[in-house]
N, CA and C atoms as a LAMMPS dump frame, in Angstrom:
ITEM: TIMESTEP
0
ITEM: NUMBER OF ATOMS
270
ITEM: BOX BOUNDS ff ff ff
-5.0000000000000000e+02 5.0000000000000000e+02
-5.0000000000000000e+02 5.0000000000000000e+02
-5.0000000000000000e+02 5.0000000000000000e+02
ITEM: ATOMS id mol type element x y z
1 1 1 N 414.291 193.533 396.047
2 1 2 C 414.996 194.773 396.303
3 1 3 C 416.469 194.483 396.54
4 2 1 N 417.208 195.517 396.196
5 2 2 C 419.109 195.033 395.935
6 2 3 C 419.156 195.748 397.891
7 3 1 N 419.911 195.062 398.406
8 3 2 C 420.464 194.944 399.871
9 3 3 C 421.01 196.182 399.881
10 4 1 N 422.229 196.445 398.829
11 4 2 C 422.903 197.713 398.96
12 4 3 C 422.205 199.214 398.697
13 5 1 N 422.494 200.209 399.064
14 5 2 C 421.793 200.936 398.877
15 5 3 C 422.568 202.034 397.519
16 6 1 N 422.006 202.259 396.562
17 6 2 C 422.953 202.333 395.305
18 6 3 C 423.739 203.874 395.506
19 7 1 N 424.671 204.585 394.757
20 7 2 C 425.3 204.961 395.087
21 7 3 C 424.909 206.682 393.926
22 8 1 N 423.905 206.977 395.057
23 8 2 C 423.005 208.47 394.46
24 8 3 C 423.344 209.388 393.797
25 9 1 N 424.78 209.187 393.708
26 9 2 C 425.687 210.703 392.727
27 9 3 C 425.934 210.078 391.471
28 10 1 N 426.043 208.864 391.593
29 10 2 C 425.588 208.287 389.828
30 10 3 C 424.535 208.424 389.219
31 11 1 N 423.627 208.111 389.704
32 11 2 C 422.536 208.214 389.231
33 11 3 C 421.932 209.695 388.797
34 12 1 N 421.679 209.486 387.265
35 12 2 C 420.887 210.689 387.081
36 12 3 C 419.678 210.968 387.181
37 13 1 N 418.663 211.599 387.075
38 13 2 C 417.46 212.225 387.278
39 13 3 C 416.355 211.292 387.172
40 14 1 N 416.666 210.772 385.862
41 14 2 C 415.523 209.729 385.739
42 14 3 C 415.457 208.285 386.25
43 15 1 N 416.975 207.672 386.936
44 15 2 C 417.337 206.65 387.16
45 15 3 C 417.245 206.978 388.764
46 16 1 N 417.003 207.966 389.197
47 16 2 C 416.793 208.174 390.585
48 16 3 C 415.444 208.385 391.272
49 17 1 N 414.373 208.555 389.741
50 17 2 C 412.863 209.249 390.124
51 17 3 C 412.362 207.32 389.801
52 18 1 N 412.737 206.771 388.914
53 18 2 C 412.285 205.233 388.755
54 18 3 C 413.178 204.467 390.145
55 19 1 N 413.736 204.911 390.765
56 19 2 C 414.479 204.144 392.004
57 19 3 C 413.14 203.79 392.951
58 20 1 N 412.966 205.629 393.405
59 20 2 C 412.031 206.191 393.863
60 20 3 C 410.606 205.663 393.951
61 21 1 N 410.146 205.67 392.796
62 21 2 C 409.03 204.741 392.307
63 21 3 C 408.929 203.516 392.302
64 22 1 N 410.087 202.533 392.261
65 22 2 C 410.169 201.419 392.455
66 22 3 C 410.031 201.034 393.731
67 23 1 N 410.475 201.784 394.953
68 23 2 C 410.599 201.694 396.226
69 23 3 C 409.213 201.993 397.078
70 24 1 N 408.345 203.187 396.165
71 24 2 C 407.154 203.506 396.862
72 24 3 C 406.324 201.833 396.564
73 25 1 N 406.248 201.728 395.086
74 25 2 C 405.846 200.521 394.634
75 25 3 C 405.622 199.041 395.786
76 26 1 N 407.04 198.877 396.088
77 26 2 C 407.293 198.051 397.237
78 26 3 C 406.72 198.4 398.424
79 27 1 N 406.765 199.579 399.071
80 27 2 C 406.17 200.053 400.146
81 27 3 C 404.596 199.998 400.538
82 28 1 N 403.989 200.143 399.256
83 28 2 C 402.824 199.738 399.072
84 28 3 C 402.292 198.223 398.876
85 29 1 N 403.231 197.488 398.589
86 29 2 C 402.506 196.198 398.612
87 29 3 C 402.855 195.321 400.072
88 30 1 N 404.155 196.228 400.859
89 30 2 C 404.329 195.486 401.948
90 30 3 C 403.33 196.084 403.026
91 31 1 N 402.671 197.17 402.736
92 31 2 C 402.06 198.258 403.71
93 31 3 C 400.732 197.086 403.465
94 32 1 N 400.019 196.674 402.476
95 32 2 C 399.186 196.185 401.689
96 32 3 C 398.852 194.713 402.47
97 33 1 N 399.862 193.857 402.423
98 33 2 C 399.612 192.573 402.957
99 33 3 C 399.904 193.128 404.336
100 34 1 N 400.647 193.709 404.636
101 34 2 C 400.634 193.835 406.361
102 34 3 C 399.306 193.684 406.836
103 35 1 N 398.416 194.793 405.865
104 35 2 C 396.913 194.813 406.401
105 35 3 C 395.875 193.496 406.368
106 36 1 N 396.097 193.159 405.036
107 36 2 C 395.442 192.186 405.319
108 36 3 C 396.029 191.081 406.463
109 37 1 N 397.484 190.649 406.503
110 37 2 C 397.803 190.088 407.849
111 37 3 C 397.151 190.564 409.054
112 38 1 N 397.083 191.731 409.947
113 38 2 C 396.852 192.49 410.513
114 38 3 C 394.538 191.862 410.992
115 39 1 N 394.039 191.829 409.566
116 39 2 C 392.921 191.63 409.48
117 39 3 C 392.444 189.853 409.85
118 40 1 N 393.552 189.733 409.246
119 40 2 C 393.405 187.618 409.326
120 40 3 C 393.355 187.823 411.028
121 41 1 N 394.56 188.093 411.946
122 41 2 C 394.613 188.428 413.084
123 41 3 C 393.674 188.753 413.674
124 42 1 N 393.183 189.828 413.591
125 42 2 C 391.952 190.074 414.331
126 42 3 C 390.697 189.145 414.049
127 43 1 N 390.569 188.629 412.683
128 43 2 C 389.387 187.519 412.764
129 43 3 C 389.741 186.463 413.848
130 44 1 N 390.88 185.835 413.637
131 44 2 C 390.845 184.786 414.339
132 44 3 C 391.182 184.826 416.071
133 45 1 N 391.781 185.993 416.338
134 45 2 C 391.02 186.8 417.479
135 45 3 C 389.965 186.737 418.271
136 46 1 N 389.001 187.098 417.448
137 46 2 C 387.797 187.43 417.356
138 46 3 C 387.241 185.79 417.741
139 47 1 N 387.517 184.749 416.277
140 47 2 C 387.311 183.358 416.94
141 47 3 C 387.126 183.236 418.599
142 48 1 N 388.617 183.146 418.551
143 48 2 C 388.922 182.932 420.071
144 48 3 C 388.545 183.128 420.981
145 49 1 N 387.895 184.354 421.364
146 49 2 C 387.023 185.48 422.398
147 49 3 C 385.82 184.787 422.101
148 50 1 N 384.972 184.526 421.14
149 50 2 C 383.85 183.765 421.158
150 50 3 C 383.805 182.354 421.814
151 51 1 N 384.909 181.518 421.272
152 51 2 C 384.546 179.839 421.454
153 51 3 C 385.435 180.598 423.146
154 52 1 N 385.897 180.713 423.586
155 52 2 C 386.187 181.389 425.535
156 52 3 C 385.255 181.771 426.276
157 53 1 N 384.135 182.9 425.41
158 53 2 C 383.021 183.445 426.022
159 53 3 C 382.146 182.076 425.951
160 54 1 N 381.583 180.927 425.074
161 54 2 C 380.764 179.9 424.827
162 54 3 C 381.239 179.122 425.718
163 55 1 N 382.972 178.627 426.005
164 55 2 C 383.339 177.68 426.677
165 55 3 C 382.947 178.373 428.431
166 56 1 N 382.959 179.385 428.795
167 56 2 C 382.382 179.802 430.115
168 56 3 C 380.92 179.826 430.233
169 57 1 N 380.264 180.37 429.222
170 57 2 C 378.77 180.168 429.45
171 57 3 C 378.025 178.485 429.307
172 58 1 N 379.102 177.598 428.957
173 58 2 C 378.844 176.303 429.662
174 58 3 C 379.342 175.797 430.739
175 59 1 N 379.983 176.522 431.702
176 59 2 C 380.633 176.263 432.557
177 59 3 C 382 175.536 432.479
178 60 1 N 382.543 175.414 431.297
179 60 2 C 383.957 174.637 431.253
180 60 3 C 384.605 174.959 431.642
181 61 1 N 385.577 174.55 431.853
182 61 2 C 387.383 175.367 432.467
183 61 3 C 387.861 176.366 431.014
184 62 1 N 388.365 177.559 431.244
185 62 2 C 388.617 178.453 430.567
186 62 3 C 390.383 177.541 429.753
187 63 1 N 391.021 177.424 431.161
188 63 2 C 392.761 176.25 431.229
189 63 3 C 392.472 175.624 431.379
190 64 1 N 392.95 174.75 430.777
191 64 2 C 393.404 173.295 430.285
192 64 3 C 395.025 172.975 431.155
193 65 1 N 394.765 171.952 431.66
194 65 2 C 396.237 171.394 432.195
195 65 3 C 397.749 171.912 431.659
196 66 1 N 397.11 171.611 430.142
197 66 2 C 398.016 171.874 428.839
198 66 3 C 398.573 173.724 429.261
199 67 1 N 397.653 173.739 429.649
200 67 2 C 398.032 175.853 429.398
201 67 3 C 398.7 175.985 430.398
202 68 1 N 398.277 175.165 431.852
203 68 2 C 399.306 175.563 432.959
204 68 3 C 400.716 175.206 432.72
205 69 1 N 401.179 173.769 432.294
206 69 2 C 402.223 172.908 431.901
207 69 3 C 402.856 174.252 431.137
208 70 1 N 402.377 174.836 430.215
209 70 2 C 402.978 175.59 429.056
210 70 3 C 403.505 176.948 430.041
211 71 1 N 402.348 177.329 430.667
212 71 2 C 402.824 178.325 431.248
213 71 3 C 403.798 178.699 432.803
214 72 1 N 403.738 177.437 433.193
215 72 2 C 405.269 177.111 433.473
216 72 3 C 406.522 176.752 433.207
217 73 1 N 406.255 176.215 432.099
218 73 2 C 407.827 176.163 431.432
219 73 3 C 408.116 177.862 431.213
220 74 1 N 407.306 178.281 430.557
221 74 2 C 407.721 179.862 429.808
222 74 3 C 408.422 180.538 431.219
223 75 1 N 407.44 180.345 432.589
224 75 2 C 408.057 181.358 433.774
225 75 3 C 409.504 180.861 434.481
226 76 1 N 409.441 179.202 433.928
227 76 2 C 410.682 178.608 434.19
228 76 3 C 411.868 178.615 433.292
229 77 1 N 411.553 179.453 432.817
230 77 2 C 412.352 179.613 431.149
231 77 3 C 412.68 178.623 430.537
232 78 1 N 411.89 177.621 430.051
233 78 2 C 412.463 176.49 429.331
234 78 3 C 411.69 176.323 428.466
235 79 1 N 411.18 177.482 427.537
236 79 2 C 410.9 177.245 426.114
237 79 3 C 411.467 177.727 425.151
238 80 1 N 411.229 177.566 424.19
239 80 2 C 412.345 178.428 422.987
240 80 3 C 411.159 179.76 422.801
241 81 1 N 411.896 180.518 422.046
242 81 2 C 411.451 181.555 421.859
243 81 3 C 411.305 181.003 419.957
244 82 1 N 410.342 182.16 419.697
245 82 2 C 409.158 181.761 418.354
246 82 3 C 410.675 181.692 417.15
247 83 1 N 411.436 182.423 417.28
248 83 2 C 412.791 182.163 416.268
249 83 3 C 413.495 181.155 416.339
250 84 1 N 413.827 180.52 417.864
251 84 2 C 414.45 179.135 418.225
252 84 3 C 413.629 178.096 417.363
253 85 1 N 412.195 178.439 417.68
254 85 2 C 411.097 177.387 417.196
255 85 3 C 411.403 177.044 415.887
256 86 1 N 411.028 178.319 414.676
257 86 2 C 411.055 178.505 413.401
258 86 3 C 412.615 177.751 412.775
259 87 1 N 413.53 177.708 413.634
260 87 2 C 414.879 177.089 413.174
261 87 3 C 414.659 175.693 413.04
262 88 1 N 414.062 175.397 414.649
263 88 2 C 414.04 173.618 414.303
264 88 3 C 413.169 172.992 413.38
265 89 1 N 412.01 173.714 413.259
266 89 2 C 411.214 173.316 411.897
267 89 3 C 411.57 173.722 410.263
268 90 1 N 412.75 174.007 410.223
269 90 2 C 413.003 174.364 408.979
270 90 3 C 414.026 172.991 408.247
């Protein structure tokens, strides 16, 4: 898709109804994978809540050392945030 947004008093009738269409086009395939994203999510969700519910009905620790460690840095503010993250791995 062009960044700019084109300039509507040029465009005539038919170059404005194929704009149109081109844009629903797009809208639909981003609406499209959203869902299935959206669906991956909830499966593995879903994972999670199971092997948590299994790891308590054996009596394990729900936290791990690891989760407290983590979840003190975050209240101590000394983690990056998921965009900081995505930078250094690029």
């Amino acid at each position: 898709m062009e960044e700019t947004f084109p300039d509507l008093g040029a465009l005539n009738d038919a170059e404005l109804k194929d704009l149109i269409e081109s844009l629903t086009e797009e809208e639909q395939e981003i609406s499209y994978r959203r869902r299935v994203l959206h669906g991956k999510i909830d499966i593995l969700r879903a994972e999670l809540v199971n092997r948590l519910r299994q790891k308590r009905e054996r009596g394990d620790s729900l936290i791990s050392g690891d989760d407290v460690r983590q979840l003190t840095e975050i209240l101590a503010g000394k983690t990056q945030s998921a965009g900081e993250r995505k930078k250094d791995t690029s």
